[in-house]
N, C-alpha and C positions, 0 to 999 in steps of 0.2 A: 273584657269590660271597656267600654269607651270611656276611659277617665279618664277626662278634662279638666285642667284644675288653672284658674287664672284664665278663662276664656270670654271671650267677648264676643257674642253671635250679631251681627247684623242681618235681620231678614225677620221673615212673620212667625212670631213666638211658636206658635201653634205646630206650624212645622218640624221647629228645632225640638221642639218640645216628644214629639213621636217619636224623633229620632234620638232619644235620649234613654238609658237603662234604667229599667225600674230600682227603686230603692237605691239611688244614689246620694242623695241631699238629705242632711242633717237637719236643715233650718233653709225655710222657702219664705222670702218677704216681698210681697206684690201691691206696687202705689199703683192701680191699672187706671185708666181716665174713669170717670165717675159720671159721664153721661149730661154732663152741664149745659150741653147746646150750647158751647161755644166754643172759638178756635185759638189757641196760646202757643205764641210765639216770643221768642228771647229778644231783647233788645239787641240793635247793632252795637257792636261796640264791646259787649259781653263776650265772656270767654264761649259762652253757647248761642253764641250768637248765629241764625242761620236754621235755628232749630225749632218746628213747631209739631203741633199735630192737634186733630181736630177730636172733638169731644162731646160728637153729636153722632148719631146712630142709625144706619138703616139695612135692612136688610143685606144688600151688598157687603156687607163686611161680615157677614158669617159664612165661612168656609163649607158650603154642604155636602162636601167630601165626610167630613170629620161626623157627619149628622146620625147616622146609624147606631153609632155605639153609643149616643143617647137613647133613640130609639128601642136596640135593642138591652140594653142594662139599667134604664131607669128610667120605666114606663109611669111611673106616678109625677117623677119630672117632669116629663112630657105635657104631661095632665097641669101641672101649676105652671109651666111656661107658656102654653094654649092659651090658660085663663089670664094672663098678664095683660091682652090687649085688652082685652076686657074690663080690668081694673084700672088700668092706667094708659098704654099707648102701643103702637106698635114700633113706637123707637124702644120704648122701654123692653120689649119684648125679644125684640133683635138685640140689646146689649146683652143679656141676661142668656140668653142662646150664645153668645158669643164669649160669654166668662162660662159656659158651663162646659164647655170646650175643651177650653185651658184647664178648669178645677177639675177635670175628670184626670187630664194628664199628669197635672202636677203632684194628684192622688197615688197615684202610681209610682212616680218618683219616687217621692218623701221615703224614708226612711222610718221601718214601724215606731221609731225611738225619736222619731221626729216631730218639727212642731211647723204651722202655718200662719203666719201674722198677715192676712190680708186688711190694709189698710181703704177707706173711704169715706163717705160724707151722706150726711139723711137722704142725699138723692136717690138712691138706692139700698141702702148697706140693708133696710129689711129683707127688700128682694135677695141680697147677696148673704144673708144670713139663714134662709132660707135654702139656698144653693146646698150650702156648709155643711146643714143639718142634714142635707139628702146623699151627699156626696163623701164626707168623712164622718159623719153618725153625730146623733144630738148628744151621744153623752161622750163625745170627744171632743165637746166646746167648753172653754176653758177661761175665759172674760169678753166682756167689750170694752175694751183700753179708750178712753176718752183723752184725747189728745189737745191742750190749749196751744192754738196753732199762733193766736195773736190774742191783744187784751185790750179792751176795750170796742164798742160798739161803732162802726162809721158814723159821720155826721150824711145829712142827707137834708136836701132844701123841699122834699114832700114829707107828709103826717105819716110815720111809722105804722103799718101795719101789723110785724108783726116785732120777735126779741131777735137783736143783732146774733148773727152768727160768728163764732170766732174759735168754733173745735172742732176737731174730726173725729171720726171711729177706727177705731182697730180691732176687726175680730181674730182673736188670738184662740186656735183648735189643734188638740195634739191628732197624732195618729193611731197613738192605742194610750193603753195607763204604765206602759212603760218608757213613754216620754222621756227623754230629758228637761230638766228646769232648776231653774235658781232663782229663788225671789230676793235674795239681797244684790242689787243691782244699782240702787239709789245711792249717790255720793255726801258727803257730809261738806257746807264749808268750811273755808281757810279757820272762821270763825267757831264754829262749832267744833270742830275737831280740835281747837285748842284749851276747850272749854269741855271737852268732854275728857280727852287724854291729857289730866292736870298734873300728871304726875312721872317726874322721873329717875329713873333706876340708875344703880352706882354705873353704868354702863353708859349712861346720856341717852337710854331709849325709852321713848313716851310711852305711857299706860296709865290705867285708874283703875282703880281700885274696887274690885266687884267679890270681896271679902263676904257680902250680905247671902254669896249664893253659895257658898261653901255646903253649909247646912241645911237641910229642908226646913221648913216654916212647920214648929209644930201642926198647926193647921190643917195640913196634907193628909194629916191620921197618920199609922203605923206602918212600916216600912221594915221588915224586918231584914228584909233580904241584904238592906242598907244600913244595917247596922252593927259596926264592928269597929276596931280601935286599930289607930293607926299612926304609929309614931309618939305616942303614948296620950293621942287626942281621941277622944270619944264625943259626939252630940249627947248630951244628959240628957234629951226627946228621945221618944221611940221612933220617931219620922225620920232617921238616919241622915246620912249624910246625900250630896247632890249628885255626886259622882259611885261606880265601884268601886273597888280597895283597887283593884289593879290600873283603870284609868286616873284615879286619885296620884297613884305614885307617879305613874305617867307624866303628869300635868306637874308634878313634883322634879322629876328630873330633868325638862325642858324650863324651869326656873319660871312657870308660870302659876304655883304655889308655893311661897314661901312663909319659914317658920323665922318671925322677925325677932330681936332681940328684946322687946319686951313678952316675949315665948306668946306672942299669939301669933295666927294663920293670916294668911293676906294672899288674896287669891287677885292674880294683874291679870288686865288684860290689855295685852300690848296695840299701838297702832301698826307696826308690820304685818300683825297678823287682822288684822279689822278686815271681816269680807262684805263688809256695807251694810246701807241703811235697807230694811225691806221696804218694796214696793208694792202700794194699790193700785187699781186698776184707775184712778185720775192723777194723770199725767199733768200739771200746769208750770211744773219747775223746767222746761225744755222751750227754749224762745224758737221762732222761727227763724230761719237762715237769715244771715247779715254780714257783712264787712269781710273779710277775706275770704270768706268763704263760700259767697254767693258766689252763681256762676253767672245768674240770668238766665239758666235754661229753667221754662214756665214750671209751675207746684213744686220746686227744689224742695227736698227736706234737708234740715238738719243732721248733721253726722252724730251729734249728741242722742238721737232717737235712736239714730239704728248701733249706735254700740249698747243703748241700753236693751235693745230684744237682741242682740247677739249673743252679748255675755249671760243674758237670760236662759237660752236655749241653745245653745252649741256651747262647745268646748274648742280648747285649740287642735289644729288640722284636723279641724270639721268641713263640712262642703256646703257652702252658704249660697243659693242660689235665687235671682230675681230677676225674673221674668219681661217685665215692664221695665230694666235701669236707667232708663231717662238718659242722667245727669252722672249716674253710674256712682250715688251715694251709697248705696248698699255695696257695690265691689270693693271701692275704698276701705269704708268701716271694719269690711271682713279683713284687707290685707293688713291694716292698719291695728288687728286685733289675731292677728296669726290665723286667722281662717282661709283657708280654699273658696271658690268662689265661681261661678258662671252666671254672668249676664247677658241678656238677651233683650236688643230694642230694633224695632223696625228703623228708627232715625238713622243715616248713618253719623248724622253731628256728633253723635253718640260716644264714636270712637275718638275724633280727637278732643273733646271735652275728658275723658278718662285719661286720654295719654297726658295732657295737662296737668289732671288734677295728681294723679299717682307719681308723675316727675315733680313736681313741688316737694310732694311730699319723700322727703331725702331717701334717697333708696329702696323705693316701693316699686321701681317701676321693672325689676325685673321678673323673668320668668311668664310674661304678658302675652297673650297670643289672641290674633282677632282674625274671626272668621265669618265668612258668608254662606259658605256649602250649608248640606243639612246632614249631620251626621247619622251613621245605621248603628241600628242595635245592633250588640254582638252579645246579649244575653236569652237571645232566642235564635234558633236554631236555623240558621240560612238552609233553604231549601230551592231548589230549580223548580219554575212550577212545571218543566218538562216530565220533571219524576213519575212518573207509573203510580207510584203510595199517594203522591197528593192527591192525583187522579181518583183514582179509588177511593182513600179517604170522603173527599167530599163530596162523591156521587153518593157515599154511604150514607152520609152525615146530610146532606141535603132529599133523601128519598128518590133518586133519582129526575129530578126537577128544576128547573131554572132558577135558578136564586132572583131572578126580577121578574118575569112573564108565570111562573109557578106552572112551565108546558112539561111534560111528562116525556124522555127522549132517552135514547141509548146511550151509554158511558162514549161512546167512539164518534158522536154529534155534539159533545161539549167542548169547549174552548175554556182554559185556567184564565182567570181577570185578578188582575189587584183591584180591591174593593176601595182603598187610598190610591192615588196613582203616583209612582212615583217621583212623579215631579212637584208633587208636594208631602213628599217623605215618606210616603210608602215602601215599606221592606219587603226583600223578597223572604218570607218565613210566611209559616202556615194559615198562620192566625190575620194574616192579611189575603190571601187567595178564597176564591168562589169562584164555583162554575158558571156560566151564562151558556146560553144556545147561540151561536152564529147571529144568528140578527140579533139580541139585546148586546152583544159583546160587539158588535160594528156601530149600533148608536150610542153606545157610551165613550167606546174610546177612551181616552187619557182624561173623559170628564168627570163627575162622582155617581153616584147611584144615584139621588136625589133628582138629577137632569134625568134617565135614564128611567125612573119611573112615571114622572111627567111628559116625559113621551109616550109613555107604552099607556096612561091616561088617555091621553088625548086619542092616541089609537082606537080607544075601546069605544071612547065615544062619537067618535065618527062611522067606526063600524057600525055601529046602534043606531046611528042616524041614516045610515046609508039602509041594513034590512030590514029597521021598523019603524021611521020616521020620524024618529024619538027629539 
């Protein structure tokens, strides 16, 4: 298993991303740019300072290496990213191509028990909600977190058109119904929690007093199963008591039910044990970054968001992984929250903005490893495509036919191709090899199939032009 734990990739996601084992990541959180037509850069002077990247889209930035296994595993995709130019643009249509890329791989990854917090803005997030449905199933979406990013509308010296914007989106999708999750996540103030835990034990430890839950509420109806004497206490309701006889004593021997000396029951509940307040899906108690915390590298988030989806969805030495790390606030929050962790940014600023942040913070910064290579899977089965069985195999499994020209040829006239080329993270294992005929395997070379059928295109139509003057 390639497991990397505390990794820092510098290079194109995509890549790393292939070369990464399936079901590794516990908890995947991707801030990806959000297609704004514009370019964000860090101020001088800032610790991320040096660091920018552009936020405009065109076809060149989809990798047509990677295009096939759209093609081939999600042909109705296809079909709604075809129609994208159509509805909206053909920038639109090459971003949307280029996150389906990534969400097929990260799919992969994720862990069945795992969850995906992809964050963004109305720019898209229908388009990319859309993605989600197609790609990890509709009935494994699970909110759209609304995020108050800032409060209050800009002033502006033209007649407002439309309402100020000041929140983002999080679509938040498990991977099966065996998820991990926690929804008490939300914190109480200084203020509240002293107003809530009013009271203290011979011990000097905070609690109050939730006596009112001992008992069921007549109300509930009849409960019989809950009903028996304990300690010489009975409910004089048929609705029993809140707990079993055996969790009752339970809760009795850790001294979080006691029998006070005016002989009634007094059920605490301590502040050590409080696992917080539950959370809805509107988020506006989290500010956006500010004062020591800012780096200056462009759309920073706050560390206060991503410990609230961590502790949400992972557990500790869990493997927190994000894609897009910027400013590397998700790698933080994970070490900073006993998580494992891999980030992956094209930037290289990347790396010393993290080694900054993680040395502040007192003793975070070991065990840190930053790499550029593109790692191979070792959860599939390396094979030589010299083998004889691949051979065979795939002459079986292709009908004896060119995988790109579809010419019909002898097992001993085919030539093994990686379908990814290795130099953008293709393995040598099975499930990356195809056959080609000598001439399609000389015009592709080390480039993707997509070149490689646009030529053999264009071939056809010149032949056509050449014996029927088409």
């Amino acid at each position: 298993m390639n497991n990397m734990q505390n990794t820092l990739f510098t290079n194109d996601n995509l890549y790393i991303l292939n070369g990464l084992n399936s079901e590794i990541a516990d908890l995947i959180y991707l801030d990806p740019p959000f297609n704004s037509k514009r370019i964000y850069s860090a101020p001088i002077g800032s610790k991320a300072a040096g660091a920018s990247f552009k936020d405009m889209w065109t076809w060149k930035d989809v990798d047509e290496a990677y295009l096939d296994k759209i093609v081939e595993d999600y042909p109705l995709l296809v079909s709604f990213i075809n129609s994208i130019e159509e509805s909206h643009s053909k920038a639109m249509k090459a971003y949307v191509t280029y996150m389906t890329q990534r969400l097929i791989q990260l799919h992969r990854i994720l862990k069945s028990t795992g969850s995906i917090y992809l964050h963004c803005d109305p720019t898209a997030s229908h388009y990319l909600k859309l993605l989600m449905d197609f790609i990890f199933g509709k009935e494994n979406f699970r909110n759209e977190i609304v995020w108050r990013r800032t409060v209050g509308a800009k002033g502006s010296q033209f007649k407002a058109k439309k309402f100020g914007a000041s929140t983002d989106i999080i679509l938040f999708y498990a991977k099966s119904e065996n998820a991990y999750f926690r929804q008490t996540v939300g914190n109480l103030s200084d203020r509240d929690i002293l107003q809530k835990f009013n009271k203290i034990d011979e011990n000097g430890k905070k609690y109050y007093d939730d006596s009112a839950h001992i008992f069921c509420n007549p109300g509930m109806g009849a409960r019989p199963n809950l009903c028996y004497e304990w300690r010489g206490f009975i409910n004089p309701y048929a609705s029993g008591w809140r707990l079993s006889k055996e969790r009752l004593e339970e809760e009795y021997q850790k001294g979080n039910i006691v029998i006070r000396e005016d002989g009634k029951l007094e059920r605490r509940k301590y502040l050590d044990d409080y696992d917080g307040v539950p959370v809805d899906n509107n988020w506006i108690d989290i500010p956006r970054v500010g004062g020591k915390e800012a780096t200056g590298y462009p759309t920073q988030k706050p560390l206060a968001l991503l410990h609230r989806i961590i502790k949400a969805s992972s557990k500790e030495g869990d493997l927190v992984l994000d894609p897009f790390c910027g400013c590397a606030t998700t790698c933080v929050a994970a070490q900073q929250l006993n998580r494992k962790w891999i980030g992956i940014d094209i930037e290289k600023q990347a790396v010393s903005v993290l080694m900054d942040r993680l040395s502040d913070d007192a003793g975070l910064f070991s065990n840190f490893i930053q790499r550029t290579d593109v790692p191979q899977r070792t959860d599939v089965q390396k094979v030589l495509s010299t083998e004889k069985s691949v051979r065979e195999r795939l002459f079986k499994e292709q009908n004896g036919k060119c995988k790109a020209c579809d010419v019909e040829m002898r097992i001993v006239d085919f030539e093994v191709d990686h379908i990814i080329p290795k130099a953008k993270g293709g393995g040598d294992y099975y499930e990356n090899y195809q056959l080609l005929c000598a001439s399609c395997n000389r015009i592709k070379g080390a480039r993707p199939m997509e070149y490689l059928r646009l030529k053999i295109q264009t071939r056809e139509k010149y032949i056509k032009k050449i014996q029927f003057g088409e």
